[in-house]
C-alpha positions, 0 to 999 in steps of 0.5 A: 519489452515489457515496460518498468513498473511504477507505483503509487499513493493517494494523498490529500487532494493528490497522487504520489508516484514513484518509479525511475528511481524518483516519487512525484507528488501532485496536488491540487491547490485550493486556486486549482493549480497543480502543485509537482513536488519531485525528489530523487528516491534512493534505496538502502538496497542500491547500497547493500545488493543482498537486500534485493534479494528475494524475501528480504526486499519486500520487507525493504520496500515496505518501510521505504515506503512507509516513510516516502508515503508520509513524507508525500502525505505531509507535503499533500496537507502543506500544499492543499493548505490543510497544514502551515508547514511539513513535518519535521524530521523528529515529527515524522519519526514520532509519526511512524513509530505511532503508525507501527504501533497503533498496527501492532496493537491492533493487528497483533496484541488485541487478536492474539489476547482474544483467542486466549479466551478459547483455551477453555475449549481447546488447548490445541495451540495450531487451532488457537493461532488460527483463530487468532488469525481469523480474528485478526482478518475480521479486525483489519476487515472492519477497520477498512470498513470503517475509514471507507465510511468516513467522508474525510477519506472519500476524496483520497479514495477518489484520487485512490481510483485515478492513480489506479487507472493512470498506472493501467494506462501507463501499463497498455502502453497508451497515451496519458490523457484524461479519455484514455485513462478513465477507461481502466478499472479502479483495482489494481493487482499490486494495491497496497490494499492487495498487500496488506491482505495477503500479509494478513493470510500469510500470518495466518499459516506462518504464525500457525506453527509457533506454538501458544507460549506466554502472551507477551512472547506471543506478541513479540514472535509475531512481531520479530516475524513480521518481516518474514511475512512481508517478504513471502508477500510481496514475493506473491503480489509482484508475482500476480502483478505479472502473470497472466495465469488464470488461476493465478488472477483468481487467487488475487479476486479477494485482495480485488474485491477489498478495493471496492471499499478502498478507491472510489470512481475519480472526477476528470480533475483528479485524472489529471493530477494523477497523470501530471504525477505519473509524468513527473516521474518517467522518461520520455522513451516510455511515454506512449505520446512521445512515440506517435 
C-alpha cells in the first residue's frame, strides 16, 4: 500500500511538517533542545467536498499553506529566540497581504510593464506576452538566485536538505534515523521550489492568449487567473510526485536542478530535528521502526 504523503518546510533553525491531518514544527533552542510544537491542521475543504476537486484544490492547498508556513515561521523565530513573542493575529494578516503583494509586484506588474517597451518592434500581443513571461522566469530565477547567496538563508537551507531526505526516508518505507536519512538526496519532486517554477511555466501559456489590453488590465487578468495557474500546477507536481514514467521524471529535471540553490547538505543535528518533526506528525503503523 502505497503509503500517505506528507510535506514540509524549513523554518528558522527547524523544520515544519505536515500530514495525518496535523503540522509539526521542530526547533533547535539555543541550550540545543528540541523545541515540537504540534497543532491539528483543518482544511476549509474538509468542509466544502468541491474544493478537492481537481484545479480547485491546488489553489486551496496554496493558501492554506501560505498562512500554516508563516504561522511555523513566526513560532521557529520565538523558539530560536530571534523574536520575544509570535505574531499576532493582525500581524500575520499584514504579513500575507505584504508577501501577496511584494509577489505581484515583482512577478506580475514589473514583467508585464517591461514587455510593453517591445511594442515598438512588434505588435503581436501572443509574442508580447511570452516575453513578458520570459522575463518573468529571468526575475523569479534571479531573485532565488539572490536570497541563495544570502548567509542568513544558508542555515534554512540546510534544515531545506534535511526535511527533503527525512521525507524520502519516510517514503522507502525505512527506519527514521540519522544513518538512514543522509543517505537520500536533497531534491524532492513535490518542492515548493518545484512548484513555483512550474507556476511560472504555466503563466507563460495561460496568459499567452489574453491578448495585450491596457496595463492595469494586464495586471488585474493576470492576477484573477492566478488561481487557475495553481491548480494546473499542483495537478502537474502531484502528478510527477508519483509516477515513475521516465519521461515524466525528465520533465520535472529543471524544477530538480532549482533546488541546488535552494537546499544545502544538512549536519546530523539538523537530521534529526527534522525527523523528530516528521515523527511528531505521523501514526505509529506508518513508522518503519514500529514494525521491526
Amino acid at each position: 500500500m502505497e503509503k500517505p504523503i506528507v510535506g514540509g518546510q524549513a523554518v528558522i533553525e527547524g523544520v515544519m511538517m505536515r500530514g495525518f491531518g496535523k503540522a509539526a514544527t521542530a526547533v533547535r533552542e539555543p541550550d540545543g533542545k528540541i523545541n515540537v510544537q504540534v497543532k491539528n491542521v483543518n482544511s476549509i475543504a474538509d468542509k466544502y467536498s468541491f474544493l478537492k476537486f481537481p484545479f480547485i484544490r491546488g489553489s486551496v492547498n496554496l493558501f492554506e499553506s501560505l498562512i500554516l508556513g508563516i504561522k511555523s515561521l513566526s513560532f521557529s523565530a520565538q523558539a530560536a529566540g530571534e523574536e520575544d513573542e509570535q505574531l499576532s493575529d493582525k500581524e500575520m494578516a499584514g504579513t500575507i497581504i505584504f508577501a501577496l503583494g511584494l509577489a505581484c509586484v515583482l512577478f506580475i506588474a514589473i514583467p508585464t510593464f517591461a514587455a510593453k517597451f517591445l511594442h515598438t518592434l512588434t505588435e503581436e500581443p501572443i509574442i508580447l506576452n511570452l516575453v513578458e513571461g520570459f522575463l518573468r522566469l529571468i526575475i523569479f530565477f534571479g531573485y532565488i538566485f539572490a536570497i541563495s547567496r544570502m548567509k542568513e538563508i544558508q542555515r534554512v537551507f540546510q534544515y531545506h536538505g534535511a526535511e527533503h531526505k527525512t521525507i524520502f526516508c519516510y517514503e522507502a518505507d525505512l527506519p527514521l534515523t540519522v544513518e538512514n536519512v543522509k543517505k537520500f538526496p536533497r531534491l524532492h519532486p513535490r518542492c515548493g521550489t518545484a512548484f513555483l517554477l512550474i507556476v511560472m511555466i504555466v503563466s507563460i501559456f495561460v496568459f499567452a492568449f489574453l491578448g495585450w489590453p491596457d496595463l492595469w488590465l494586464r495586471i488585474l487578468s493576470r492576477i484573477i487567473l492566478l488561481p487557475v495557474v495553481a491548480g494546473i500546477a499542483y495537478e502537474i507536481i502531484k502528478f510527477a510526485g508519483r509516477s515513475k514514467n521516465s519521461f515524466v521524471r525528465l520533465a520535472i529535471m529543471p524544477g530538480l536542478w532549482l533546488q541546488y540553490l535552494t537546499t544545502r547538505e544538512p549536519d546530523d543535528s539538523m537530521i534529526e530535528v527534522a525527523i523528530e518533526s516528521l515523527k511528531a506528525v505521523t501514526p505509529q503503523e506508518f513508522l518503519s521502526e514500529s514494525r521491526n
